[in-house]
C-alpha positions as CSV (number, residue, x, y, z in Angstrom):
1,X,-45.9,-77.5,-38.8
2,X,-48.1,-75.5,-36.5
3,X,-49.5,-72.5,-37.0
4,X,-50.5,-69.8,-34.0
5,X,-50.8,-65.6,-33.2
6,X,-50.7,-63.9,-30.5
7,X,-52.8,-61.9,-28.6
8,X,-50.4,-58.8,-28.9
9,X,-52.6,-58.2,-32.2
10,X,-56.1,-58.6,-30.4
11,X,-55.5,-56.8,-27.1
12,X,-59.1,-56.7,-26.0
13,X,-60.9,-59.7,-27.2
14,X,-61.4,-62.1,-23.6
15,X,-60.1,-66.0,-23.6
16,X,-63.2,-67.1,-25.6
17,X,-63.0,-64.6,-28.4
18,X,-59.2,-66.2,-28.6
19,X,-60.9,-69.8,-28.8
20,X,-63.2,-68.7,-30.9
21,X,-61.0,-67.7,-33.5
22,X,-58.7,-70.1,-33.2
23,X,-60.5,-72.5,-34.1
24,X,-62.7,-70.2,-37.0
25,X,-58.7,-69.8,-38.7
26,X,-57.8,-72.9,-38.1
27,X,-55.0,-71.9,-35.7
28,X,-53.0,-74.8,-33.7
29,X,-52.2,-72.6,-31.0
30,X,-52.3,-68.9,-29.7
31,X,-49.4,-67.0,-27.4
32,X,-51.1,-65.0,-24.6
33,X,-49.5,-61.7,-23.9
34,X,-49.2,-61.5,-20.2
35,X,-48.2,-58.4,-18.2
36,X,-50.1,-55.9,-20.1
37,X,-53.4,-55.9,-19.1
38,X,-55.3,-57.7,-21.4
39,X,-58.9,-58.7,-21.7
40,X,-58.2,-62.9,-21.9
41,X,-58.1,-62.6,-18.3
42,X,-54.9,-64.9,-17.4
43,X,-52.4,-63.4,-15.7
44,X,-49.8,-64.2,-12.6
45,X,-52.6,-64.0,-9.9
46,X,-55.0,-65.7,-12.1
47,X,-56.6,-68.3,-9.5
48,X,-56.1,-71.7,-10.4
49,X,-59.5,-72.8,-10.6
50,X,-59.6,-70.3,-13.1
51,X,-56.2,-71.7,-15.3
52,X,-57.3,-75.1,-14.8
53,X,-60.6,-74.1,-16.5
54,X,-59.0,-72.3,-19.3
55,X,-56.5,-74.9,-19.9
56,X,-59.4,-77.7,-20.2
57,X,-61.4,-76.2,-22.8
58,X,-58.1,-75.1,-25.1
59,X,-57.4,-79.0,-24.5
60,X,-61.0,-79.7,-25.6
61,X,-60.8,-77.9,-28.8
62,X,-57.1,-78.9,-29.9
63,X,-56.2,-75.4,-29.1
64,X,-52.5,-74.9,-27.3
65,X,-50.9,-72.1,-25.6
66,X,-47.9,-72.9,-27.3
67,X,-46.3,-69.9,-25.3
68,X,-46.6,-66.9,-22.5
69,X,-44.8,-63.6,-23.8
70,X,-44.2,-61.7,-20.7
71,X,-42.4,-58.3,-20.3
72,X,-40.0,-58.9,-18.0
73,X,-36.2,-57.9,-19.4
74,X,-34.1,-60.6,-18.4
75,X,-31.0,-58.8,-18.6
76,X,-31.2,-57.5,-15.0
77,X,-30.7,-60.3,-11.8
78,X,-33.5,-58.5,-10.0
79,X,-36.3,-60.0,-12.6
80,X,-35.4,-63.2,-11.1
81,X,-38.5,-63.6,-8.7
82,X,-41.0,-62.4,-11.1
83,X,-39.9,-65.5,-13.1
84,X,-41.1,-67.7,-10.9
85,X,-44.9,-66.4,-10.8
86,X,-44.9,-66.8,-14.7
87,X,-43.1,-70.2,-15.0
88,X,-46.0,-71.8,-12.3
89,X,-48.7,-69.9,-14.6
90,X,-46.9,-71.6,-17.7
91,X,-46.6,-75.2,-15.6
92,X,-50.3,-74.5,-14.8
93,X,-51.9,-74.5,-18.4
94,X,-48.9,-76.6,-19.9
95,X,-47.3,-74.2,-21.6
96,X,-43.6,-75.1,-22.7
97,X,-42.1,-71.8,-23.5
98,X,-41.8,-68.2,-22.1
99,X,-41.0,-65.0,-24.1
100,X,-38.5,-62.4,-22.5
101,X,-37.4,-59.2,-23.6
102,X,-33.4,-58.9,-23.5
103,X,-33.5,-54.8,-22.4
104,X,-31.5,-52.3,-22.5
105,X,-27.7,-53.5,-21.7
106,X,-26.6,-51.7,-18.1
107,X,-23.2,-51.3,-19.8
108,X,-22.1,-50.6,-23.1
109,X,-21.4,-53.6,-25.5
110,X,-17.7,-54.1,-27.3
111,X,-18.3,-54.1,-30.7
């Protein structure tokens, strides 16, 4: 088993910070929080020079992104193009999952 956190809990530390304690815990992996401003610095309009650099050194230190929680709510159709932008930043640093958020339902569900 693997073991990761996520960068909900550490808001304002920057990408090395997360590397750094990674690999200080012994942590397999980390989730980066996108959408919400934080200081690791990867978000949809992240250049890809800049993901590609990232990407590297998490590879270099047996460090994965094991996923990219986003805060898009799924439940509405017109989220569908902002999931493009986040599946190419996942496919950039090989990351093979993306969190969603269900929302609020636009109807009310039968019980």
């Amino acid at each position: 088993m693997k073991i990761g956190f996520t960068t909900f809990a550490c808001p304002d530390w920057r990408i090395n910070d997360v590397l750094d304690a990674a690999m200080h815990y012994g942590y397999h992996g980390v989730e980066l929080r996108i959408d919400a401003h934080q200081e690791h610095g990867l978000e949809v309009w992240s250049p890809k020079p800049d993901r590609m650099d990232v990407r590297n050194r998490l590879r270099d230190q047996n460090v994965e992104i094991c996923c990219l929680a986003t805060s898009l709510q799924c439940l509405h159709a017109a989220v569908v193009d902002d999931l493009y932008s986040r599946v190419e930043l996942a496919h950039d640093l090989n990351v093979p999952a993306l969190r969603v958020m269900c929302g609020k339902p636009l109807e009310p569900m039968p019980i």
